[in-house]
N, C-alpha and C positions, 0 to 999 in steps of 0.2 A: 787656159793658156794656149793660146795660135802663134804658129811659127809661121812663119813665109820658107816655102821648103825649095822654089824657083830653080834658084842656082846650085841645091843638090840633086834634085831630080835632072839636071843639065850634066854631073859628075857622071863618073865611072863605076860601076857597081864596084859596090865594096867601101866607097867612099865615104866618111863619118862625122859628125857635128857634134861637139859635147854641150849642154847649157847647165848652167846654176839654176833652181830653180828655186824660187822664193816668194809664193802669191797665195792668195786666199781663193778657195774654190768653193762652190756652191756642194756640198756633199749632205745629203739627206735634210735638202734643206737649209742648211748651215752656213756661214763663209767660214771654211778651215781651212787654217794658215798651213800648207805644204812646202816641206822643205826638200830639197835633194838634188838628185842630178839625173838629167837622162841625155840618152846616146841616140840620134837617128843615124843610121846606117840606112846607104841604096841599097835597094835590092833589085834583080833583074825586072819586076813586076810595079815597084812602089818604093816605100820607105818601111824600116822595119822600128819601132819605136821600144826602148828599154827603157826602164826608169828606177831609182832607189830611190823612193822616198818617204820620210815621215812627216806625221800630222797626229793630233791631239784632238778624240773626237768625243763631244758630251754623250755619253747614251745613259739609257734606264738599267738599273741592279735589276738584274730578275729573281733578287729577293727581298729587296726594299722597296724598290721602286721609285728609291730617288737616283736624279743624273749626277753621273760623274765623268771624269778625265779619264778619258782610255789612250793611250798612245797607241798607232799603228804604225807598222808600218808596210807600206805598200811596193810592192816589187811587181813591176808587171813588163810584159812582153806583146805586140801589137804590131801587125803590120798594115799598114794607110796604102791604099789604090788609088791612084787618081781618077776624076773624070774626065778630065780635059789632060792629053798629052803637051808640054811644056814648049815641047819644039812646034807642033805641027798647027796646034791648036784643034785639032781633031776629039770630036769626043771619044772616050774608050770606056768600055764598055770591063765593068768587074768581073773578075774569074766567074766562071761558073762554080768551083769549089768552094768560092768566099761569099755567099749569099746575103750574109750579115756583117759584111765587115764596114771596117772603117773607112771613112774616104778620105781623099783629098777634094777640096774646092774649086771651083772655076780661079779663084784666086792664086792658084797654089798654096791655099795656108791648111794646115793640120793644127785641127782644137782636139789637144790632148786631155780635156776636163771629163770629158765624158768614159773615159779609157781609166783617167783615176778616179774617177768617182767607184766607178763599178768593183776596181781591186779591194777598193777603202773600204767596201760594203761588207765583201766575200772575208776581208779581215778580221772583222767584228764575229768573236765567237758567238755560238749560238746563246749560249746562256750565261750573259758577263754579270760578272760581281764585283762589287766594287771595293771588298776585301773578299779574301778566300775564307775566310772565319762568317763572314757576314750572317748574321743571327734571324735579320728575313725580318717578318712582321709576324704579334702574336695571331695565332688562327681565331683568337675567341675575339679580340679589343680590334684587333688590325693596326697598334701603335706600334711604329717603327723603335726593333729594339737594340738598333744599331745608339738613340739614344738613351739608353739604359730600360731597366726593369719596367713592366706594365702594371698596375694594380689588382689583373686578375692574379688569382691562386692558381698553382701547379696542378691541380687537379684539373681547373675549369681546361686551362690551355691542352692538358692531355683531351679532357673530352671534347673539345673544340678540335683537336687536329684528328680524334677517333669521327666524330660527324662527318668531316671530310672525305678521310678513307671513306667512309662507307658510303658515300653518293658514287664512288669508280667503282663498285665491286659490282 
């Protein structure tokens, strides 16, 4: 998502732009459909970029290991530098304290994709399931038993998940 930020880099600090946002972005891969709204605000330095949005992202059960629908959602906060100052045409030169930040283009436009991409990422718990009951895969067969029962016996799956244990100890 690029904005052309021209004419608010020309405003008064403090000055604000609200957008709808409604497009598919490239996230791990992906094109997911991002929905929401975000705020640029001047700031003395740049533009400061806020955003509420949500997105529906396919990931792996880390106990099935098939994909499912996760919904995030993404709240993020970002302030954009320019390189090129609006008025003068001068290049400038990023904070020294922002080493890694975001920029703005010779164009004047800010791509906010790479800003949601990154939230969207940190969103994703560490260890999603795709129910909280999820039943995992047996240790001995490896059949997913999210679709019902395996044909091993409760004995074998107990020694099958004690082999396990015993390869960490």
């Amino acid at each position: 998502m690029e904005v052309n930020i021209a004419q608010l880099m020309k405003s008064s600090i403090g000055a604000e732009r609200l957008y709808d946002v409604d497009e598919a972005i490239n996230i791990n891969g992906e094109e997911v459909q991002v929905k929401g709204k975000v705020k640029l605000v001047r700031t003395d330095r740049g533009i400061l970029a806020t955003g509420l949005l949500d997105a529906k992202l396919i990931i792996e059960c880390s106990r099935c290991l098939q994909p499912f629908e996760y919904p995030v959602n993404i709240n993020f906060e970002e302030e954009y530098f320019p390189n090129i100052d609006v008025i003068t045409g001068l290049e400038v030169e990023i904070p020294e304290d922002q080493p890694l930040s975001f920029t703005i283009d010779e164009h004047h436009l800010i791509n906010l994709d790479e800003a949601i991409k990154q939230y969207a990422i940190l969103a994703i718990p560490m260890k999603p399931l795709c129910q909280t009951d999820c039943p995992g895969l047996c240790p001995t067969c490896g059949k997913n038993l999210n679709t019902g029962p395996c044909g091993c016996s409760s004995e074998e799956q107990n020694q099958g998940g004690l082999k396990i244990q015993g390869l960490f100890k």
